[in-house]
C-alpha positions as CSV (number, residue, x, y, z in Angstrom):
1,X,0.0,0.0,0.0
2,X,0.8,3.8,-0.8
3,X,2.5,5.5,2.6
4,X,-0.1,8.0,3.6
5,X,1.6,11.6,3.5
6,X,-0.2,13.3,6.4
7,X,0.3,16.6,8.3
8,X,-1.8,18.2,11.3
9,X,-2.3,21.7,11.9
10,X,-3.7,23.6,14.7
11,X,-4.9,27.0,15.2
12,X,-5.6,28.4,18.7
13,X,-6.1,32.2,19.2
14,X,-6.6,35.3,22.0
15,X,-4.9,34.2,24.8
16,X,-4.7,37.4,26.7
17,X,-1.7,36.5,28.8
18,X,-1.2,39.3,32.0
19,X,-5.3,39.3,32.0
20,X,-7.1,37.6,35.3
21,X,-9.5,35.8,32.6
22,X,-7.0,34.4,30.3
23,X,-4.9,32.0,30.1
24,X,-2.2,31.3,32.7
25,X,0.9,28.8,33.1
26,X,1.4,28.1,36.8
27,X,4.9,27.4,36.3
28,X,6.1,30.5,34.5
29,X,8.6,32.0,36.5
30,X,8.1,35.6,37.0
31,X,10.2,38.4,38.7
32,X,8.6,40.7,41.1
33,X,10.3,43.2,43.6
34,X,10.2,43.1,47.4
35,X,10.0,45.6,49.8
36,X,13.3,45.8,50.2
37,X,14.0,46.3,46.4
38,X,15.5,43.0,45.7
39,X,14.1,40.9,42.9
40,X,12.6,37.4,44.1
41,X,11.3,34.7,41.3
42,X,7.6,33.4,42.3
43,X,4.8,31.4,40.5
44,X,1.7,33.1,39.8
45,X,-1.3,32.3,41.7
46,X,-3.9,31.5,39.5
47,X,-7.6,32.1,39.9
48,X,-10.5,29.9,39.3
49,X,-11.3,30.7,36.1
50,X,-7.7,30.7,35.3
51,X,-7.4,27.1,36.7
52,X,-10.2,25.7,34.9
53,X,-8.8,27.3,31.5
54,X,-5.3,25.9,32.4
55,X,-6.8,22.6,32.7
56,X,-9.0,22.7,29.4
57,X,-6.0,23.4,28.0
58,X,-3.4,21.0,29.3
59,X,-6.0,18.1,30.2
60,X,-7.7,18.5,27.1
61,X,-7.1,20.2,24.3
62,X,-3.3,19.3,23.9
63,X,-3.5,16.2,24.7
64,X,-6.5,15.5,22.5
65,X,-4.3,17.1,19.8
66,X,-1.5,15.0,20.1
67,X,-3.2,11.9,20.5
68,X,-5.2,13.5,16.9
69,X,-1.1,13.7,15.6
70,X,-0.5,10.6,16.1
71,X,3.2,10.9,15.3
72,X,2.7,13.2,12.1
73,X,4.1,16.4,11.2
74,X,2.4,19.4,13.3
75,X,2.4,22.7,12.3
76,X,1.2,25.7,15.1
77,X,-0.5,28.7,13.9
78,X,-1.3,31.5,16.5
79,X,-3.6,34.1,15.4
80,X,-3.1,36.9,17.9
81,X,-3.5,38.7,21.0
82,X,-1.4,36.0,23.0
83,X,-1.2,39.1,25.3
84,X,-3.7,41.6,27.3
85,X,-1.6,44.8,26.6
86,X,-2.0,47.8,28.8
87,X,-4.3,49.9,26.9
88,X,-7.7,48.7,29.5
89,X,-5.9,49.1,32.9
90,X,-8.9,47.0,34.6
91,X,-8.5,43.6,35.7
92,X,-5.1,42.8,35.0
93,X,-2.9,40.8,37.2
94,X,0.2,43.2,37.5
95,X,1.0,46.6,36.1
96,X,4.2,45.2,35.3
97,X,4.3,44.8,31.7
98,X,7.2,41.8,31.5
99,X,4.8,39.5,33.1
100,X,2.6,39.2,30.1
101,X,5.4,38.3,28.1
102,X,6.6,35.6,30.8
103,X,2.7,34.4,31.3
104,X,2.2,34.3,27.0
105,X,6.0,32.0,26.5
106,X,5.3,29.9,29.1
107,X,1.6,28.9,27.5
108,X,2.8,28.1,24.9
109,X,5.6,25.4,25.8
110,X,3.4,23.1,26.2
111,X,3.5,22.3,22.3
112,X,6.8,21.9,22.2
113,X,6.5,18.9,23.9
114,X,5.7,17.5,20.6
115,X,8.8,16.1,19.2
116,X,7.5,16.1,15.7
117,X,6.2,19.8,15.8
118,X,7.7,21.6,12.8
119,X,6.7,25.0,12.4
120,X,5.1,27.6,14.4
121,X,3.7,31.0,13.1
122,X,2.3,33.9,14.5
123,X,0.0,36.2,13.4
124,X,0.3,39.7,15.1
125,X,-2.5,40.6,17.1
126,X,-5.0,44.2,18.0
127,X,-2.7,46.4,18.4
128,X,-4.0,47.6,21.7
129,X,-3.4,44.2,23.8
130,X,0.2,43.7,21.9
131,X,1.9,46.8,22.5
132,X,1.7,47.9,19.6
133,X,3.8,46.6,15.9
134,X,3.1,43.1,17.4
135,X,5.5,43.5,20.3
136,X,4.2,40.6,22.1
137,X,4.5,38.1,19.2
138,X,7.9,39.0,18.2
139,X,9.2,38.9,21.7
140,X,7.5,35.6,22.5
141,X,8.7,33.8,19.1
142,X,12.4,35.2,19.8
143,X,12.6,33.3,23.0
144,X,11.2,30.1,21.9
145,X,12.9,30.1,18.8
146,X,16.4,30.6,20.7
147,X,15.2,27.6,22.5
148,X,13.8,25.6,20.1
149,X,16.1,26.2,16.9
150,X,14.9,22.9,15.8
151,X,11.1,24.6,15.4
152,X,10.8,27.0,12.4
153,X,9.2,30.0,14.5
154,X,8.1,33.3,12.7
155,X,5.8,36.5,13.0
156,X,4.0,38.2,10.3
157,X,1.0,40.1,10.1
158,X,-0.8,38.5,7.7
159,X,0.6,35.1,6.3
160,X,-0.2,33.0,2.9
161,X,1.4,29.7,4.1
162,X,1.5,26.5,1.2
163,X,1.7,23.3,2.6
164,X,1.9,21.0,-0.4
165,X,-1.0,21.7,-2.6
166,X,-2.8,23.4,0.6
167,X,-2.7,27.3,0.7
168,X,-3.3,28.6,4.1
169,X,-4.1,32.1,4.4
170,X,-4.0,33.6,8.4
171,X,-4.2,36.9,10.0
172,X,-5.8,38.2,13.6
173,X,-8.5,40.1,12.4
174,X,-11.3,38.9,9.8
175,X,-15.2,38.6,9.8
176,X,-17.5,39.0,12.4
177,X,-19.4,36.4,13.8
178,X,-22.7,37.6,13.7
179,X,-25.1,39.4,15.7
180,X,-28.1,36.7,16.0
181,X,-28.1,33.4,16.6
182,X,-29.6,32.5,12.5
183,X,-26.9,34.8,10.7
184,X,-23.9,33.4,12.7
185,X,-21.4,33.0,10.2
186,X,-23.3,35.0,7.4
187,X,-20.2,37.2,7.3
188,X,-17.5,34.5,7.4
189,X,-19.2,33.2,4.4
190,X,-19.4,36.5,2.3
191,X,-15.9,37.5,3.5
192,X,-14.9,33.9,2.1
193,X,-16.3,34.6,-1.1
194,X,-14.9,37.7,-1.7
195,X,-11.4,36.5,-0.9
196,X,-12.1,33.0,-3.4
197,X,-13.5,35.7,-5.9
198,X,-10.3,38.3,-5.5
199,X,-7.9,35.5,-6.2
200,X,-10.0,34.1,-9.0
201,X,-10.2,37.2,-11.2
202,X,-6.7,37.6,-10.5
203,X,-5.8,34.7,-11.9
204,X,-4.9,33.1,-8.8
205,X,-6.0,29.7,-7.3
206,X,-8.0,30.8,-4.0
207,X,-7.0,29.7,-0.4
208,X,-7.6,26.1,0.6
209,X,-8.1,27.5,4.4
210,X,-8.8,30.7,6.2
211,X,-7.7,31.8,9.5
212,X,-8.6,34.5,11.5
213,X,-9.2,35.4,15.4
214,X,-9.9,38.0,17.4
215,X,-13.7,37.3,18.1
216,X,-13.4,35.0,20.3
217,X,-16.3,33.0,18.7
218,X,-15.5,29.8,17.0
219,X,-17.1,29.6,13.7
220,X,-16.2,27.3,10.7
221,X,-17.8,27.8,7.0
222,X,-16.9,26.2,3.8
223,X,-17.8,27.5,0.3
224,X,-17.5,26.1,-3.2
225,X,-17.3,28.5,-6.5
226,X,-17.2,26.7,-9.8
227,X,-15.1,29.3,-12.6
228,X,-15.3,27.6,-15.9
229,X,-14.4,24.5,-15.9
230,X,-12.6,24.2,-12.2
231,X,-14.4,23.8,-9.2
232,X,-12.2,25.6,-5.9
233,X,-13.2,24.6,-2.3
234,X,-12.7,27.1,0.7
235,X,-12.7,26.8,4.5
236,X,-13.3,29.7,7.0
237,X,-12.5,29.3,10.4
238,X,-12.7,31.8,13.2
239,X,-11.2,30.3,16.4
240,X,-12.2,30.3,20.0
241,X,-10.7,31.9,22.8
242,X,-8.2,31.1,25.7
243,X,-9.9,33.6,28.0
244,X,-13.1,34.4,29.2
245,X,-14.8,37.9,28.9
246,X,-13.9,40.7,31.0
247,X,-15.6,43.9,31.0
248,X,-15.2,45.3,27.7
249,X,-15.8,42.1,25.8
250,X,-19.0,42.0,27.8
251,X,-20.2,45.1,25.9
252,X,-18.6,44.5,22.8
253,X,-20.5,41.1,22.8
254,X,-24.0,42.4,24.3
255,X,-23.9,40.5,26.8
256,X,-23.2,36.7,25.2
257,X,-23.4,34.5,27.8
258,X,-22.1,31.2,26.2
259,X,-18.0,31.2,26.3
260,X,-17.0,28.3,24.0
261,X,-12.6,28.1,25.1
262,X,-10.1,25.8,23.0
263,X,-8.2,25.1,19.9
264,X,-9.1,24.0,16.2
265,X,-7.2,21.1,14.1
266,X,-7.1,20.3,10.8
267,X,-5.0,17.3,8.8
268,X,-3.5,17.1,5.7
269,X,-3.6,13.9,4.1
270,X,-2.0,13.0,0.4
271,X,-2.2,16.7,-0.2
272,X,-5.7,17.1,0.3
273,X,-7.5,19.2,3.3
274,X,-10.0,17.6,5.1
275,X,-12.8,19.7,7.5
276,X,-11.9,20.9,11.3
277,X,-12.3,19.4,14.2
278,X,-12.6,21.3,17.3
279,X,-11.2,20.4,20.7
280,X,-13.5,22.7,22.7
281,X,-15.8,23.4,26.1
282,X,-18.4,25.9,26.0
283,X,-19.7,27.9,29.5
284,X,-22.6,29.1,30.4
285,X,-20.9,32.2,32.5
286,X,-24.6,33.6,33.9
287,X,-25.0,33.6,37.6
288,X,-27.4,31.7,38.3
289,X,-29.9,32.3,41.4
290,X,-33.6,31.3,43.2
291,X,-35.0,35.2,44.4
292,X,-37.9,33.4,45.5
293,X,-38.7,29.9,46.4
């Protein structure tokens, strides 16, 4: 029989590292000063939301992932805002600005436990939670790429990646999600389009895949356009969050009050891409109460 040529990507997306609702290590070593004005290395103590991402993450999703591998080729994209930033002051866990980019490194070394992981790419995130020019990302791939030299680690703002036959195009910000429940992923779909359509008059073959973030909504859509003769086929995916919502995302979301956390994996298989799979948990974050028996 034929060897089967397979490789497995993943996608996972707004961490918001430094933030009390994202996502937290509870190894990463961080440096804070003591009254006396020496500097003393601590763990940070992690909060219950913080705990239950941390072990969605570790107990779940990477796992689940790996076991998904199987041995194959993996390649990592990370679409942005792997930090809070200090633009919203509110609920962060220090003012001190080097602990995001601790908190953000040390969530991501899990992956490299992965012998077989190949390539890691990072798309820059809102400028407002990654200091600005992508800060955050570029920091965080410098330090794992000096550790990792193995790894192929880059930043870019908006990437057109070919693996084999399979174009991947990523970037942080894309489509909404939707603002009901019956037009969720209306926009992914026409944004889709118009990308397929752009490439098509241009004489180009369209993406195989789309990436994008910043939502924090996972949504997947897949569109077919016939030109002529040829036939191309398109994915969309908009990836969940690794943090929960804090006050602004509260109002920029009207109030959702479903959270759906994780990451998104895809395989590769004799050159031909096959649909998502998601390695998710979805919260219902209301606070529920009896006023009167």
């Amino acid at each position: 029989m034929k060897k089967r040529d397979r490789i497995v990507l993943v996608q996972l997306s707004d961490l918001h590292a430094g933030h009390i609702l994202g996502l937290c290590n509870p190894e990463t070593l961080l440096q804070e000063i003591k009254e006396d004005g020496s500097l003393e290395i601590v763990n940070p103590k992690l909060n219950e939301t913080q705990k239950y991402l941390w072990e969605l993450y570790t107990n779940y999703c990477i796992p689940e992932v790996f076991n998904f591998a199987d041995g194959d080729p993996l390649i990592l994209f990370v679409t942005g805002d792997i930090t809070q930033g200090n633009k919203y002051f509110t609920q962060q866990m220090s003012s001190d600005i080097t602990q995001q980019i601790y908190i953000a490194e040390y969530n991501l070394l899990p992956w490299f436990a992965y012998k077989n992981l190949k390539v890691v790419r990072f798309g820059i995130g809102t400028s407002s939670h990654v200091f600005g020019e992508g800060a955050s990302e570029k920091l965080v791939a410098s330090h794992l790429q000096n550790k990792y030299k193995h790894v192929d680690i880059k930043t870019l703002y908006h990437g057109l990646a070919s693996v084999g036959n399979i174009d991947i195009d990523y970037a942080h910000h894309g489509p909404y999600h939707g603002s009901r429940n019956w037009l969720k992923g209306n926009e992914a779909r026409y944004y889709l389009r118009s990308i397929m359509m752009d490439e098509i008059q241009a004489g180009n073959k369209p993406p195989d895949l789309v990436l994008r973030g910043h939502y924090h909504t996972f949504v997947k859509e897949y569109l077919s356009i016939t030109n002529g003769s040829k036939e191309y086929e398109s994915w969309i995916v908009i990836a969940p969050s690794l943090c929960l919502l804090d006050d602004y995302a509260q109002q920029a979301t009207k109030s959702s009050y479903r959270v759906t956390n994780g990451v998104v994996a895809f395989e590769i298989i004799n050159q031909k891409l096959y649909p998502p799979i998601k390695f998710t948990k979805t919260l219902d974050i209301r606070t529920k109460e009896v006023l009167f028996p």
